[in-house]
C-alpha positions as CSV (number, residue, x, y, z in Angstrom):
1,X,43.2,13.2,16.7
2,X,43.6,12.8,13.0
3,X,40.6,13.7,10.7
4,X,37.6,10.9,10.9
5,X,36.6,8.8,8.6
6,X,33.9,6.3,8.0
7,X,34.1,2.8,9.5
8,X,34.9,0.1,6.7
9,X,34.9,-2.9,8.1
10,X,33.6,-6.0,6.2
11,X,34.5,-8.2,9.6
12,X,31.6,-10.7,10.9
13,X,29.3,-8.2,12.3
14,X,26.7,-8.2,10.3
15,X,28.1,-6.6,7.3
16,X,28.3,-7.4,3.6
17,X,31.7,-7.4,2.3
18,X,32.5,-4.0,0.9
19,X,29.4,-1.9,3.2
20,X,30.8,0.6,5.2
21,X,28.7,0.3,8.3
22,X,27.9,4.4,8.4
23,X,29.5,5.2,11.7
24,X,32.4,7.6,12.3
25,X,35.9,6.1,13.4
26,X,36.7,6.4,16.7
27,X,41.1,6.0,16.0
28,X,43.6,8.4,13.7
29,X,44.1,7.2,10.5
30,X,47.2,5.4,11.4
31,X,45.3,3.0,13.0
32,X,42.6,0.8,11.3
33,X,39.3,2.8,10.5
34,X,36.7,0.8,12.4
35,X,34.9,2.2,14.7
36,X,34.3,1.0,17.9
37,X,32.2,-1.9,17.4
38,X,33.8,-3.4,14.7
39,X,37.5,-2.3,16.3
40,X,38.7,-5.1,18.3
41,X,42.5,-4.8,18.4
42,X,43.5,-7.3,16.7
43,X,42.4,-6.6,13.2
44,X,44.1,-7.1,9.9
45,X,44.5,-3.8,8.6
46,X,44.5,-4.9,5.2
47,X,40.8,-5.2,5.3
48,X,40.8,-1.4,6.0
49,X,39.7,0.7,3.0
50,X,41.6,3.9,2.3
51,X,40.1,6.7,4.1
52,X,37.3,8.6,2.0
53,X,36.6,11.6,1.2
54,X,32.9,12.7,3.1
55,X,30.7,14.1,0.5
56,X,27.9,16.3,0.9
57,X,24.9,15.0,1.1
58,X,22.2,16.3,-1.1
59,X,19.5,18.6,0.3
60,X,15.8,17.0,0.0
61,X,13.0,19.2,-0.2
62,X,9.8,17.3,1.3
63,X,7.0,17.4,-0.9
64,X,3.7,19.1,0.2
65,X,0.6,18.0,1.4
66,X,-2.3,17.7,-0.9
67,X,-3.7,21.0,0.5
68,X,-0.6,22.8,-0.3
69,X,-0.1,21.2,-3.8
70,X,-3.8,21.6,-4.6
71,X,-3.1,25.5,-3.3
72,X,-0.5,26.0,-5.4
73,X,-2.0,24.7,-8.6
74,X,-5.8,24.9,-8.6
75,X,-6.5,22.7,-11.8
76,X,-5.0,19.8,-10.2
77,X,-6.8,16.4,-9.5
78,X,-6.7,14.9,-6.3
79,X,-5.4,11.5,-7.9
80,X,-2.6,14.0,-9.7
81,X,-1.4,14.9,-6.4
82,X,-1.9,11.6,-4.3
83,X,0.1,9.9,-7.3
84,X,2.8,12.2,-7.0
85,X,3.4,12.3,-3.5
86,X,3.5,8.1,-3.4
87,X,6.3,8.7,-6.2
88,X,7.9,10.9,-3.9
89,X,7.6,8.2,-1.4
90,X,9.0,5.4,-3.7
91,X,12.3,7.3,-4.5
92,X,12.6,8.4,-1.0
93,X,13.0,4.9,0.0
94,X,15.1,3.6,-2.8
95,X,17.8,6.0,-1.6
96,X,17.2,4.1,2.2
97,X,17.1,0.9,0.5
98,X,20.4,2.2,-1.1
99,X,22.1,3.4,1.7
100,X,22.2,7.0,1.0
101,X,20.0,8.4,3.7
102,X,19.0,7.1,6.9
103,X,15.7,5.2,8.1
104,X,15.0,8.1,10.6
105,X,15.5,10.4,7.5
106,X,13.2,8.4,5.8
107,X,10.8,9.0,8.4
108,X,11.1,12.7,8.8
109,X,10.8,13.3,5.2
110,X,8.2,10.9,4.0
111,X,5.1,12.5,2.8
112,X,1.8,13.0,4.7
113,X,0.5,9.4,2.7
114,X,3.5,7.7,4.2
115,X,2.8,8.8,7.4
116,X,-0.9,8.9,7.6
117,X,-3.4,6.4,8.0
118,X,-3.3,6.0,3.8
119,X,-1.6,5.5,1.4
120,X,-4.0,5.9,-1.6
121,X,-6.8,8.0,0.1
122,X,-7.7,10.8,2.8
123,X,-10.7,9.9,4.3
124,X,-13.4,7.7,4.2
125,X,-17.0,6.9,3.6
126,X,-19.8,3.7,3.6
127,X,-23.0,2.8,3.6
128,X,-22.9,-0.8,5.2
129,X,-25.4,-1.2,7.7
130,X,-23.4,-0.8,11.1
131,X,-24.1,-4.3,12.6
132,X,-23.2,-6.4,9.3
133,X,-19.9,-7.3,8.2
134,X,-19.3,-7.3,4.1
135,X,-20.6,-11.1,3.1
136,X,-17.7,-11.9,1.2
137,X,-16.7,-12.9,4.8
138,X,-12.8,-13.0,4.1
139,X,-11.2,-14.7,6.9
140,X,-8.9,-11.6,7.5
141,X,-11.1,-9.4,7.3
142,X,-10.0,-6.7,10.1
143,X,-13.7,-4.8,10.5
144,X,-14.6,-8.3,12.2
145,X,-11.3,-8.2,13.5
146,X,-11.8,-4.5,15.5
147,X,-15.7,-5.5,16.1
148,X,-14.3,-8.1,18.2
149,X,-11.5,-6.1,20.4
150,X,-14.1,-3.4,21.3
151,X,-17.1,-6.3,22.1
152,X,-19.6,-5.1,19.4
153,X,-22.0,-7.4,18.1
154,X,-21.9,-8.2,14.7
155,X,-23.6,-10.4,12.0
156,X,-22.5,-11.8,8.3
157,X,-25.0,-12.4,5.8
158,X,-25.1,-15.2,2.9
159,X,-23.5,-14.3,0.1
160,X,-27.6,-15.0,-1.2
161,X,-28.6,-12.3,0.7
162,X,-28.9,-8.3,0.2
163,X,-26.5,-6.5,1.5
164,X,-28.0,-4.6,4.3
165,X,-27.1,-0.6,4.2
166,X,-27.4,2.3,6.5
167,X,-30.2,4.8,5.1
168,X,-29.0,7.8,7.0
169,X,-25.5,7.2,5.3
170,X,-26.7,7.2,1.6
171,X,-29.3,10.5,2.6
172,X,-26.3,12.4,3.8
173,X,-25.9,15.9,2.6
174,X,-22.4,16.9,1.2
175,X,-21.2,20.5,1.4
176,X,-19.4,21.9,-1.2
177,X,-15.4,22.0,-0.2
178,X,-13.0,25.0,-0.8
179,X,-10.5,23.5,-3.9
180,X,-7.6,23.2,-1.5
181,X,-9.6,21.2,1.2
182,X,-11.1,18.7,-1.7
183,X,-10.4,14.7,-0.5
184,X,-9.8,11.2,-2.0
185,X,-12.6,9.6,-0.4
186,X,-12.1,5.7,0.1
187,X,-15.6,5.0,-0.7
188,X,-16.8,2.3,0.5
189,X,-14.8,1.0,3.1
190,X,-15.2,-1.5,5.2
191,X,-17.3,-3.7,3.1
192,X,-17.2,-4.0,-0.6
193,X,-20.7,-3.2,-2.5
194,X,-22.8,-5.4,-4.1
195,X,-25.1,-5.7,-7.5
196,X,-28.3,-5.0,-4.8
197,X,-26.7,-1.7,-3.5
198,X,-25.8,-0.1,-6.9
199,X,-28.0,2.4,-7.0
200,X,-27.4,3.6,-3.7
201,X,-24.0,3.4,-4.1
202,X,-23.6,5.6,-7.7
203,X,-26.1,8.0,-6.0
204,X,-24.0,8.5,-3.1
205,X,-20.7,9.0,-5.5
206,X,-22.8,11.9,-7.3
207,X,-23.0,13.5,-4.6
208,X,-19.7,13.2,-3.0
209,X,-18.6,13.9,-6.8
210,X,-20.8,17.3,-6.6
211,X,-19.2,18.3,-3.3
212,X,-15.8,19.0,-5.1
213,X,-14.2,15.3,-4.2
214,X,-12.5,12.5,-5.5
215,X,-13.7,8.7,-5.2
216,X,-11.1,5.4,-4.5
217,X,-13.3,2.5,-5.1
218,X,-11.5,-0.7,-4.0
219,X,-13.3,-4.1,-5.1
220,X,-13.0,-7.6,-4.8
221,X,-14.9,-8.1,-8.3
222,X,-17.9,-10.0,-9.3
223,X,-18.8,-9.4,-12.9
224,X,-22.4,-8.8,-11.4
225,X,-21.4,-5.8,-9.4
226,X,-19.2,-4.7,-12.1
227,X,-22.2,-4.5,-14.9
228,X,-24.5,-3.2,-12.6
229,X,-21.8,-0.5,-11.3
230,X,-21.4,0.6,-15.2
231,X,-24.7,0.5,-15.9
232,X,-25.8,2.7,-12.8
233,X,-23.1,5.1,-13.3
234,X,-23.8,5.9,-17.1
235,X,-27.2,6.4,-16.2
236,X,-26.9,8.9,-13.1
237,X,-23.3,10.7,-13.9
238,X,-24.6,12.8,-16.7
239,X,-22.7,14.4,-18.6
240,X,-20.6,11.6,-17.9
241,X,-16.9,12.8,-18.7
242,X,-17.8,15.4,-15.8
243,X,-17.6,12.7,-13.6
244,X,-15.5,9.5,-15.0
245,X,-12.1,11.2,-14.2
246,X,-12.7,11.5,-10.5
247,X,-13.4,7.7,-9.6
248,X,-10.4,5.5,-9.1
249,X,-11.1,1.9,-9.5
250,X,-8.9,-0.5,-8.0
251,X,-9.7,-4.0,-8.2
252,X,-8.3,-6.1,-5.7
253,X,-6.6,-9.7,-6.6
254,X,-5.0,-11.4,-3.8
255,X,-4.0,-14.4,-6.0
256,X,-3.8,-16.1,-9.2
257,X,-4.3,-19.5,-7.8
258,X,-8.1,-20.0,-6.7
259,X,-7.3,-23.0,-4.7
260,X,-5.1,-20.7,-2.0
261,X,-7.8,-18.0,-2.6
262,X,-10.7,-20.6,-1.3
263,X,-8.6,-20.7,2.2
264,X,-8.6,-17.4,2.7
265,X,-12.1,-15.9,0.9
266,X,-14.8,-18.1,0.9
267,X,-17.0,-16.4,-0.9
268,X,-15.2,-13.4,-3.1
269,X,-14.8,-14.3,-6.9
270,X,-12.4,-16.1,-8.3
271,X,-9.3,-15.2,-9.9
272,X,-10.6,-15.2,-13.8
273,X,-13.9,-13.2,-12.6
274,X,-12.1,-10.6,-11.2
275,X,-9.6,-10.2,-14.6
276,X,-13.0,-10.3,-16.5
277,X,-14.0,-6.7,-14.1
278,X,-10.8,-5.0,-14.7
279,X,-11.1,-5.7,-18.7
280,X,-14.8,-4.9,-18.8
281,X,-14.1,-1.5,-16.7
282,X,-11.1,-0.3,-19.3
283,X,-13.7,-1.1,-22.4
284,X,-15.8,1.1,-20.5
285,X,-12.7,3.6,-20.6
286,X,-12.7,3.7,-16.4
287,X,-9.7,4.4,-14.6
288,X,-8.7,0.9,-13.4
289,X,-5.9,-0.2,-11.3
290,X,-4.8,-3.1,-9.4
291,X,-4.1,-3.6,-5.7
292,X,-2.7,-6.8,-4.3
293,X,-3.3,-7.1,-0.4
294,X,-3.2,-9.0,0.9
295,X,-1.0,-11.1,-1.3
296,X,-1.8,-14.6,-0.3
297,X,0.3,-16.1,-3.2
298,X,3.7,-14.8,-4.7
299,X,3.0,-11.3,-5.8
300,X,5.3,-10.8,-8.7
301,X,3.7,-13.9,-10.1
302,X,0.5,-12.0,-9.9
303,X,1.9,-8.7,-11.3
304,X,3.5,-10.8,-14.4
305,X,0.1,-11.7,-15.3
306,X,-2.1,-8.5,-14.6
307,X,0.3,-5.8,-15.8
308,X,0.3,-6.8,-19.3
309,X,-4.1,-5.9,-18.8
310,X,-2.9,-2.0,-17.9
311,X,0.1,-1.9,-20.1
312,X,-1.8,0.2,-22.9
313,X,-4.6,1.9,-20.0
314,X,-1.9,3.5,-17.6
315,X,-3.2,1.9,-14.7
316,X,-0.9,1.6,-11.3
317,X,-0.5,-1.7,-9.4
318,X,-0.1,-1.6,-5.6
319,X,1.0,-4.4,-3.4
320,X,0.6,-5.1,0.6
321,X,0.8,-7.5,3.2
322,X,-2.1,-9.1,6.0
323,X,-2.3,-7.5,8.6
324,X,-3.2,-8.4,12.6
325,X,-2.8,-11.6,11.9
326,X,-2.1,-13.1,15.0
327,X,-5.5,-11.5,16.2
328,X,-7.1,-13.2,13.5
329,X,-8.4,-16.9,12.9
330,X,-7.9,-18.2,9.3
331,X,-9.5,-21.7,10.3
332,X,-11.4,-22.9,13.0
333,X,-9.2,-26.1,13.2
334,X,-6.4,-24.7,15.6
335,X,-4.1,-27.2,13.5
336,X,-5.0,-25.8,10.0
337,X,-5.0,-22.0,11.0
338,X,-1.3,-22.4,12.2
339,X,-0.5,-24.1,9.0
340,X,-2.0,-21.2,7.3
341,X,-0.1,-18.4,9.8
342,X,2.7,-20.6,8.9
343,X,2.4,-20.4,5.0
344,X,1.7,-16.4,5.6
345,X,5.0,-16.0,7.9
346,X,7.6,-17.6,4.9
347,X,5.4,-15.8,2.4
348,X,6.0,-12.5,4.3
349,X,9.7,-13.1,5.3
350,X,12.4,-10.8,4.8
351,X,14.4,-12.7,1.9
352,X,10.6,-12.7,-0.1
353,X,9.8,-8.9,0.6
354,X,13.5,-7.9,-0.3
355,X,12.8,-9.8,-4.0
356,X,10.0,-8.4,-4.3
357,X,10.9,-4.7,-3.8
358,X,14.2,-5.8,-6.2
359,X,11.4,-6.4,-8.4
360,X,9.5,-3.3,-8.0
361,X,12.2,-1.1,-7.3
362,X,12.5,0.8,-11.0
363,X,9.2,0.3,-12.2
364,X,7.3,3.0,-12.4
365,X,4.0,1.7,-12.2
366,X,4.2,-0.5,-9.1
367,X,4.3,0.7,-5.1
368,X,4.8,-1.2,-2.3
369,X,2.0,-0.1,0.5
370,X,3.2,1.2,3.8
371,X,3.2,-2.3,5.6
372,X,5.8,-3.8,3.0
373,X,7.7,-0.9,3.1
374,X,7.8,-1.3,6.7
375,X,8.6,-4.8,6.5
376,X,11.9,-3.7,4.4
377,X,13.0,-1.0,7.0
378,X,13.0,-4.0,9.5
379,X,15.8,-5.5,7.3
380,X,18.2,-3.2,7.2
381,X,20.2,-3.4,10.5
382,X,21.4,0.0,12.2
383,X,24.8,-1.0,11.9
384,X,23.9,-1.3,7.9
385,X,22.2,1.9,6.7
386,X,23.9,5.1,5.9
387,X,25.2,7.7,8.3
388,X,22.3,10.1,9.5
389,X,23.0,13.9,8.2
């Protein structure tokens, strides 16, 4: 047999015209190079593209964990590490997305955020009082979500009402960690924390602070909690620049439009309260950042408006989808919730997702979450991605 060569056909099997569907040729070059899928006998070989030279592919080193990288270099913050690794991540899968490695490549060499349980963190922490779910009460709320699947009772208090926490949590006692083993803790999660629990909550970062670890604080916004979160922290994290660079703030807006975000978050703030937090924390010089999940509304309207805020502070935007949806119930008017499931499903759909990674794609500043990025690996067919090493 002749030497192979890549399969070129721009037929009707799924294939854009000019994509070479990856796979070797299964005929000698004086016979059309398809391969056998796309061969069928009776092809035109003027569709056939001159047979190509194979080039080398480049050798990728995968990047280290945060153990390894914090090893390596000492003086390192957490955040400098976690940052990099999700850069890592992001031109990984431009060069799926392009067609010059394979999903399962992808996979392999993703880094440990990829392919852990998160993206931005490496462990977690809260003080919510075990039976209560955060008042905010967001219909998709998953912690109500898994109370359900495993039976456990739980109860929601009025957004007029304390927060209840969990004692024992806040009078834990944090051991010092070797400098390799020091975490981003996502702290809180679960539930978001309230003007009532402020205290609590900036005593409990002290300590976790003190221990040798990082803090990701992720907040739906009031301007109440916001205050009293500043206000706390510059009283308690003395001297304070020991302390400011190892919280992360990331302010979560699901939407610029409060009318879809009434649907889905009954009692969060609204869109303009939460833009009012992210401006008050950089005056405050915090490090403040944006995440977008879920994205309820068109997410690259919502980046137009809150990227020119961190244009001068630095900060990162990252965007992600709902998930377990069809566990969940947005409305309890079966009618209304499928309408909403509905609106979700075409604002999730594989033409949106692809503009919005085509938007993303070379900006530096903004990362798809895991879920998206999954979303985007569904798009690309096997007969459509590049040829595995």
């Amino acid at each position: 047999m002749a030497d192979t060569h890549y399969c070129r056909s721009i037929l009707t099997y799924g294939m854009r015209e000019g994509e070479k569907c990856g796979v070797r040729a299964k005929y000698p070059v004086d016979n059309p190079t398809f391969c056998g899928k796309h061969y069928r006998g009776n092809v035109n070989p003027t569709v056939c593209a001159a047979p190509q030279q194979v080039v080398k592919k480049e050798t990728i080193q995968r990047i280290g964990t945060v153990e390894q990288l914090l090893a390596e270099n000492p003086s390192r913050s957490v955040w400098s590490v976690i940052i990099e690794q999700n850069t890592y991540d992001k031109i990984l899968f431009q060069k799926v997305m392009n067609r010059q490695i394979a999903k399962k490549e992808f996979k392999t060499l993703a880094s440990e955020r990829f392919l852990g349980q998160w993206n931005w963190s490496m462990d977690s922490f809260n003080i919510r009082a075990p039976a209560y779910l955060c008042k905010h009460a967001c219909f998709y709320c998953y912690i109500g979500v898994m109370f359900r699947r495993f039976g456990r009772v739980c109860k929601t208090p009025s957004i007029e009402e304390p927060m209840p926490v969990n004692q024992k949590s806040i009078d834990t006692v944090w051991s010092k960690a070797a400098n390799s083993k020091r975490k981003m803790m996502f702290f809180p999660s679960s539930s978001d924390i309230f003007a009532e629990n402020m205290r609590d909550y900036v005593s409990v970062c002290r300590k976790i602070i003190d221990a040798g670890h990082e803090i990701l604080f992720i907040t739906k916004a009031s301007m109440a909690s916001i205050t009293a979160f500043v206000r706390e922290f510059e009283q308690q994290m003395q001297p304070i620049d020991n302390y400011k660079p190892k919280i992360v703030i990331f302010i979560t807006v699901t939407t610029n439009v409060d009318a879809i975000l009434r649907k889905f978050e009954p009692y969060a703030p609204l869109y303009q309260e939460r833009i009012g937090a992210i401006i008050h924390l950089i005056e405050h010089r915090f490090n403040v950042n944006v995440i977008i999940e879920p994205y309820l509304s068109d997410p690259i309207a919502i980046i137009q408006e809150v990227e020119p805020i961190l244009h001068n502070h630095g900060g990162i935007i990252t965007v992600g989808q709902m998930n377990y949806t069809a566990a969940m119930m947005l409305n309890r008017d079966p009618a209304k919730d499928k309408e909403l499931k509905d609106y979700l499903a075409e604002l999730y759909s594989p033409a949106n997702i692809i503009r919005l990674w085509k938007f993303a794609e070379d900006k530096p500043n903004i990362f798809l979450k895991k879920d998206s990025v999954g979303a985007l690996l569904k798009t690309i067919s096997p007969q459509n991605e590049a040829p595995q090493a």
